[in-house]
N, C-alpha and C positions, 0 to 999 in steps of 0.2 A: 347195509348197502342196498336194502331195496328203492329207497328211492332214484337212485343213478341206473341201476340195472332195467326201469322201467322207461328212462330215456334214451340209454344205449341203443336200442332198437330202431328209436324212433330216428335219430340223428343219425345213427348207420347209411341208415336208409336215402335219407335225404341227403349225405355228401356223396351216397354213390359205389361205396364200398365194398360194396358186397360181395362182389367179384374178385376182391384183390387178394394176394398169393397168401399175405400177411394176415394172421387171426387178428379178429378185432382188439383184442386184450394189448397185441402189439402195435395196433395201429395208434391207438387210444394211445397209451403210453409214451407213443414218442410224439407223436404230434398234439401243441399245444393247441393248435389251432379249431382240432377236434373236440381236445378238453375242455376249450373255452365254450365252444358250441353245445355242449352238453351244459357242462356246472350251471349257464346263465339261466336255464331254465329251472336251476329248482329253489327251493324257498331259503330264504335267508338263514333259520338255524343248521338248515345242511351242508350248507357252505359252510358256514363256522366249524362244523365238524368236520369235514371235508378234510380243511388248514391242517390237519392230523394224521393225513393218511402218508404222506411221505414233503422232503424238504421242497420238490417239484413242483406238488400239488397247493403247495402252501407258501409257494413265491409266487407261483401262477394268480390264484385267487386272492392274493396281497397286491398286486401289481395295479397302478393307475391306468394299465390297458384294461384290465378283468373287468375294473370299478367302472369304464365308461363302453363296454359292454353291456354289462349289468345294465345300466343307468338306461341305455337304450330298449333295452327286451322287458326292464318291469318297471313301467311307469305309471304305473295306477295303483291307486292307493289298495289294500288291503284289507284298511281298518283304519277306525278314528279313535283320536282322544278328543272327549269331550269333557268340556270342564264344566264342572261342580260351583254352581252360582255361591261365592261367601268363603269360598275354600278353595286350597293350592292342592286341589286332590280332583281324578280325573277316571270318567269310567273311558275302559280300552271295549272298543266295541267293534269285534270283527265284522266283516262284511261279502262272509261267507253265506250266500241265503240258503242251501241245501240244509242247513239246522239250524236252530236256536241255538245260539250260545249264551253261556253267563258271563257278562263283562266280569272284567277284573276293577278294583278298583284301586289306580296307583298314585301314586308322590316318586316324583322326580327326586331319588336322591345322591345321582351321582358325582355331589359333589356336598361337602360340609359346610353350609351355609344359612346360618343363626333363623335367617330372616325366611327360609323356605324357597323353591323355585317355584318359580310362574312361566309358564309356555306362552308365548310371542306369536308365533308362525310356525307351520311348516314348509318345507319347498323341497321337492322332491328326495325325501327320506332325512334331509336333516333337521332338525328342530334347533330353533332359534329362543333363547329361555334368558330370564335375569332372574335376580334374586326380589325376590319380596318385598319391598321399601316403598318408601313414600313415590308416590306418582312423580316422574320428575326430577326423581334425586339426583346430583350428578354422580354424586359415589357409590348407585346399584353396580353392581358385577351384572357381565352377559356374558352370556355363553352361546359357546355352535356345538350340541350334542346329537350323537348317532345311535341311538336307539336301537340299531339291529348289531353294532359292533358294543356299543356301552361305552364309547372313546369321547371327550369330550375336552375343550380347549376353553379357556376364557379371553375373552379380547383383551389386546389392551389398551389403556386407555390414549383417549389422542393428543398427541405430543403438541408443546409450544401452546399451549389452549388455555386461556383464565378458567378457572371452573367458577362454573355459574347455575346454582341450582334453579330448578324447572324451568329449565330450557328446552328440554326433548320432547317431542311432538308425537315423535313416530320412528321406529326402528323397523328395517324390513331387512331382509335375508335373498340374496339373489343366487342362488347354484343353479347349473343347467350338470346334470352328470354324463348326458350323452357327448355334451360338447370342450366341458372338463372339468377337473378333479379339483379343481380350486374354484374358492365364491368369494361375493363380496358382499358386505354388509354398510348399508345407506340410512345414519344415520339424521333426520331433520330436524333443526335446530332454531332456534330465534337469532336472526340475524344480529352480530356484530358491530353492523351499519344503523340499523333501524329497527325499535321494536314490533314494527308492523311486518318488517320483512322476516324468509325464512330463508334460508341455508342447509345443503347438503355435507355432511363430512363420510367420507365413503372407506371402508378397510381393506384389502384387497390378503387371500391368507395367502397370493402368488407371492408377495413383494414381505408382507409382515407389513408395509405400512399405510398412513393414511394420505388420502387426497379431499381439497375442499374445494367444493362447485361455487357454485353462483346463486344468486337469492333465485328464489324459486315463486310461483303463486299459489295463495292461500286455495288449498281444496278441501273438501269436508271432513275427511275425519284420516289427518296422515297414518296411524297408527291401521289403515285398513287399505296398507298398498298391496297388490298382487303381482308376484314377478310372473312372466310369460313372454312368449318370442325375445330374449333377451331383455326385456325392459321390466321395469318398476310401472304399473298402471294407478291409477285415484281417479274415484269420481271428482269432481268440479264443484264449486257451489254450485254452480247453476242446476245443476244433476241433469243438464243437457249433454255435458260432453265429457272426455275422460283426457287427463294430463300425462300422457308416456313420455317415461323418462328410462330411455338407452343409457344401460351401465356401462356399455365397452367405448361408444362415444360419448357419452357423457353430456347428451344433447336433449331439450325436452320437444315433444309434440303436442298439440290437440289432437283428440280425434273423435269426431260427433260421437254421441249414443244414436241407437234406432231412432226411426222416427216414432214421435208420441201421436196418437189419434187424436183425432180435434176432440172428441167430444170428454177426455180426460180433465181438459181444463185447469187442473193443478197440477202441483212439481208432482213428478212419478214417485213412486216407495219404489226402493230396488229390496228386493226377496231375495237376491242372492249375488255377487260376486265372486269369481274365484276362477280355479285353471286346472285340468286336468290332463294328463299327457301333451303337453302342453296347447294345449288348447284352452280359448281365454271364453268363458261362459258369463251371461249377464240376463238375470229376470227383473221386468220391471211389469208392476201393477199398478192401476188406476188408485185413486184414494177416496174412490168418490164408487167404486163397483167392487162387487164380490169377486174375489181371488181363487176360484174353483176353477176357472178356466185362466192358462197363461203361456208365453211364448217362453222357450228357451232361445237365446240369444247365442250366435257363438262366432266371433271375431274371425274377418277371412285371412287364409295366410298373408295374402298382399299387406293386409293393414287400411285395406282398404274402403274399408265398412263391416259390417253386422250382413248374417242371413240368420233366418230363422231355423234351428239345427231342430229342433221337439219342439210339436202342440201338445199341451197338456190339457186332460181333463178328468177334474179330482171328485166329479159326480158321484162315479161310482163307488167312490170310496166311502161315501155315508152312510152307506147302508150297511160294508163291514166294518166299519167303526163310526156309528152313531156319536161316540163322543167328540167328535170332530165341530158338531155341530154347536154354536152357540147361542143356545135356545130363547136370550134374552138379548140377542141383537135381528134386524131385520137382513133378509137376505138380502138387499140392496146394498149391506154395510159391506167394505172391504174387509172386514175381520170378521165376518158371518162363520167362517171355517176356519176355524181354531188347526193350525198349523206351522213350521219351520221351515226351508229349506236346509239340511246339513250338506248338504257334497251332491257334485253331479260326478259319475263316475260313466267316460263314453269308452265304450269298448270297440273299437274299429274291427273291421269283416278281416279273419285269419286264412291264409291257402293254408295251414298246416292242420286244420279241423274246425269242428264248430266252438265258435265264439259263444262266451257266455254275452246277454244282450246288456245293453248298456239301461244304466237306471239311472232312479234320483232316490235319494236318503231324504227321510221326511221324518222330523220330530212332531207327531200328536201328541194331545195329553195322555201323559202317563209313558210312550212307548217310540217307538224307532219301528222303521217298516222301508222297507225299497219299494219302490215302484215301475214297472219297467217300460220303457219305452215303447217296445215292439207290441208286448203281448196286453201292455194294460192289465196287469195283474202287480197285485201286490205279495209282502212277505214280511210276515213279522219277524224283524231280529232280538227284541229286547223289552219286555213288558219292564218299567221301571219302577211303577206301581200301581198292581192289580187291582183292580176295582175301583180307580180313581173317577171321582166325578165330576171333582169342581176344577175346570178349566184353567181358572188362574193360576189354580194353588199345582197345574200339573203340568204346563209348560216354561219346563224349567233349562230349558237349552234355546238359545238363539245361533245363526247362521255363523256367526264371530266366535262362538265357543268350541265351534268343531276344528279338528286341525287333523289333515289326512297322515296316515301312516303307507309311507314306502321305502320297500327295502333298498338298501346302499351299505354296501361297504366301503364306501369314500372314509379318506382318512383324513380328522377335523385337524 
């Protein structure tokens, strides 16, 4: 029980207590409200253990109140699976920088399936997975699994539908856990009507069933939608502007990208997409300049444009990992600095003590490192392999590989 007895204090304190007639032990006890205030802050397998201490504690921490608690007080990731380029196998790589740790390296096997599980997305602690099968298929199995409870559900399939193999585009996973304990999953399809058009067929686990949208427009790559402020976002072909699509209305928008510098000239590379507590992050670099210096992007609550949230710059970084550099391109070339983006992880300012700073997950050859914001220092989490030289052969994760780990006890 050391872990609760070192929040007890903290929480005490902060409702105020301390004065009251009642010992803590009976304050605690009977008020839920207190308990919940405590349990949300500590890590996911304690909880589980928790569930074991009396029927109380373990209707409390079962409850869709607890889960959307929780959902609110830890919404940044912990850790990432990163998948293994050619393999349904994945290193677990925390994102604790006070040590090095040793990734694990796992296979999804919580469910008996010939063909292996493949991981899809994550969205705030659940993981969205099918089975292994031809790109396409219409007959893979998907899954919504939880990875901090090991509970996992498989959809089913959508009713009144001809099946029509390689149809599917893209599968995304929409859960918000602060706002509730049910999601919905948006799957995009080739239209019905027209083989140029596409279509949404959406599962809601409120209802158990399905609804279908309206043809949609072709964006670059569906299978790389990002849920955030309620919505499904994609880049565009044009890779000028982003297509949000609101799951609760069920309505689409444009919404510009930043502006691109004139002197860019060509379509921008985007280095990274994605959302953290929810907040929606976007880096875009020249194709035509070296990527050592770059803006972090990050979508204002309105919706109503982009500011610039981090200036980056990755100078320093060559000099503690030289391998960065890639010695047979010119530093004019935008790939001069052999690099990834994995995860932006923002950690907003705490009144209940100091905040760890917020960073960025960067795959070099061979390794994983944080970087941070504030202090412009880095932190190696994971040498993948020591003494690697050759560039190619050692950046082995792209931006798309990574899928953040956050705790939930939402039930699939």
């Amino acid at each position: 029980m050391k872990e609760l007895s070192c929040y007890r204090i903290i929480s005490m304190g902060e409702l105020g207590f301390s004065n009251s007639s009642s010992g803590p032990a009976e304050l605690i006890g009977y008020s839920d409200d207190i308990l919940v205030n405590i349990l949300v802050r500590l890590p996911g397998k304690s909880l589980l253990r928790f569930r074991n201490v009396s029927k109380q504690w373990l209707s409390l921490i079962s409850s869709p109140y607890f889960s959307r608690c929780l959902g609110q007080s830890s919404i940044f990731p912990s850790a990432i699976f990163l998948r293994m380029r050619n393999k349904i196998k994945y290193h677990f790589l925390p994102l604790d920088t006070n040590q090095v740790h040793e990734p694990t390296i796992r296979s999804f096997t919580f469910v008996d399936d010939s063909a292996g599980i493949r991981l899809l997305q994550s969205c705030n602690g659940l993981l969205l997975c099918c089975s292994n099968n031809r790109i396409g298929e219409y007959n893979r199995n998907y899954y919504i699994y939880n990875p901090t409870t090991n509970q996992y559900t498989t959809l089913p399939k959508p009713g009144n539908r001809t099946p029509s193999p390689n149809t599917i585009f893209g599968v995304i996973l929409a859960f918000d856990p602060s706002k509730s304990v049910h999601y919905k999953v948006v799957f995009v399809r080739s239209s019905e009507t027209s083989s140029h058009l596409y279509q949404l067929d959406i599962y809601s686990s409120e209802t158990h069933l399905w609804s279908f949208s309206s043809n949609i427009p072709k964006v670059k790559n569906f299978g790389q939608g990002v849920y955030c402020h309620g919505a499904i976002h994609w880049i565009m072909n044009n890779s000028r502007s982003l297509l949000r699509f609101d799951v609760r209305l069920e309505r689409f928008q444009e919404i510009p990208l930043p502006n691109i510098p004139d002197d860019w000239d060509r379509e921008p590379k985007c280095r990274y997409f994605g959302e953290c507590g929810g907040r929606l992050h976007l880096i875009l670099t020249s194709c035509k300049h070296s990527t050592r210096q770059f803006d972090v992007h990050e979508m204002k609550n309105d919706l109503s444009g982009w500011f610039t949230k981090y200036q980056v710059d990755l100078n320093a970084l060559t000099s503690t990992y030289p391998e960065m550099t890639q010695s047979h391109s010119h530093p004019s070339d935008w790939d001069y600095h052999a690099f990834r983006v994995l995860a932006i992880v923002v950690r907003e300012e705490s009144k209940q003590g100091p905040t760890p700073s917020s960073f960025i997950v960067l795959h070099i050859p061979g390794k994983a490192i944080t970087y941070s914001f504030k202090d412009k220092t880095s932190t190696l989490l994971h040498d993948f392999a020591p003494g690697c030289t050759d560039i190619e052969g050692c950046m082995t994760f792209e931006s798309d590989d990574a899928y953040p780990y956050v705790t939930t006890l939402a039930i699939v």
